[in-house]
C-alpha positions as CSV (number, residue, x, y, z in Angstrom):
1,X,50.2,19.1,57.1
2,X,52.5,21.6,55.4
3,X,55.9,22.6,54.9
4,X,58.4,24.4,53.1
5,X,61.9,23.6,52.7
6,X,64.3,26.6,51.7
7,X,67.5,25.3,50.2
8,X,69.8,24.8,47.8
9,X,69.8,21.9,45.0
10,X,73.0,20.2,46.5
11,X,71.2,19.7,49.9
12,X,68.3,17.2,48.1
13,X,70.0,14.3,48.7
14,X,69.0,10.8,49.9
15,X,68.9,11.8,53.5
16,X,66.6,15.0,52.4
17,X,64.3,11.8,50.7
18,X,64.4,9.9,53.5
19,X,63.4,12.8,56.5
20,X,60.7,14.0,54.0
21,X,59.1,10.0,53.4
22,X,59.3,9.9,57.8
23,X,57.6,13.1,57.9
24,X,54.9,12.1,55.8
25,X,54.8,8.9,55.8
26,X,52.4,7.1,53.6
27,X,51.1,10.5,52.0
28,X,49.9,11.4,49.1
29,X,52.1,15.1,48.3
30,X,53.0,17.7,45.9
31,X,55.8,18.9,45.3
32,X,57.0,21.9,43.7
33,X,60.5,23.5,42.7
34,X,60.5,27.2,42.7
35,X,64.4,29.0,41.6
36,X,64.6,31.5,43.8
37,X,66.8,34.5,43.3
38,X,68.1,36.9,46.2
39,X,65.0,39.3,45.7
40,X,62.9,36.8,46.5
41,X,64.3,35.9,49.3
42,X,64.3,39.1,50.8
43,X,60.5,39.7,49.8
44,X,59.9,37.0,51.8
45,X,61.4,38.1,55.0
46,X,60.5,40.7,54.4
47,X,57.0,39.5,54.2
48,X,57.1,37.2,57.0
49,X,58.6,39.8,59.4
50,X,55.9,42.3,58.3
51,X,53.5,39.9,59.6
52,X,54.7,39.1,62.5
53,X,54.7,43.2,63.3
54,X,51.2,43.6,61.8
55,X,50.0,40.9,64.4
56,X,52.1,42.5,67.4
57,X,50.5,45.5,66.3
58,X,47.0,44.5,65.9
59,X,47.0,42.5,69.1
60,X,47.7,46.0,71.4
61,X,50.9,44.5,73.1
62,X,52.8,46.8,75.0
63,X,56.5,48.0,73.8
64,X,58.5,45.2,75.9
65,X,55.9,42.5,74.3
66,X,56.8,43.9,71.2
67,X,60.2,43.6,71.7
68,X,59.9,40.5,72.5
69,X,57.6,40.0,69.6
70,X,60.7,41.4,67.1
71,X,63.0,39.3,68.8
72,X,61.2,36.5,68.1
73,X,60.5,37.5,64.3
74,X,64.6,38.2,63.7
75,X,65.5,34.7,65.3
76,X,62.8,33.2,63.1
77,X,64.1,34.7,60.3
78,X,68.0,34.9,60.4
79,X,68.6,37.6,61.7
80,X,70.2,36.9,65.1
């Protein structure tokens, strides 16, 4: 399994500890801090909603599946 947690440093807290010990309970993990600034935020929505185009695009959807399909990517990402 796999996951990333955008946040900010105030938010680790015990209850963080605890949801992430229920989630993988038992594991052996990694885990790695990475300061982000705002650039690199916005690369990666960027990123992430340049994906989610590329595949609408590469699939052949029509427009109102694409729609749909940016819809989806701007809820994912914020943006509604």
């Amino acid at each position: 399994m796999h996951a990333v947690y955008h946040c900010n440093l105030d938010e680790l807290d015990d209850e963080f500890i605890t949801k992430l010990k229920k989630q993988f309970t038992h594991a052996k993990v990694d885990i790695a801090i990475h300061k982000l600034d705002e650039t690199d935020f916005v690369d990666q929505q960027t990123a992430k909603l340049q994906a989610l185009i590329d595949e609408g695009l590469a699939s052949g959807i029509g427009c109102a599946s694409m729609q749909d399909l940016m819809n989806k990517a701007k809820a994912e990402l914020g943006y509604v």
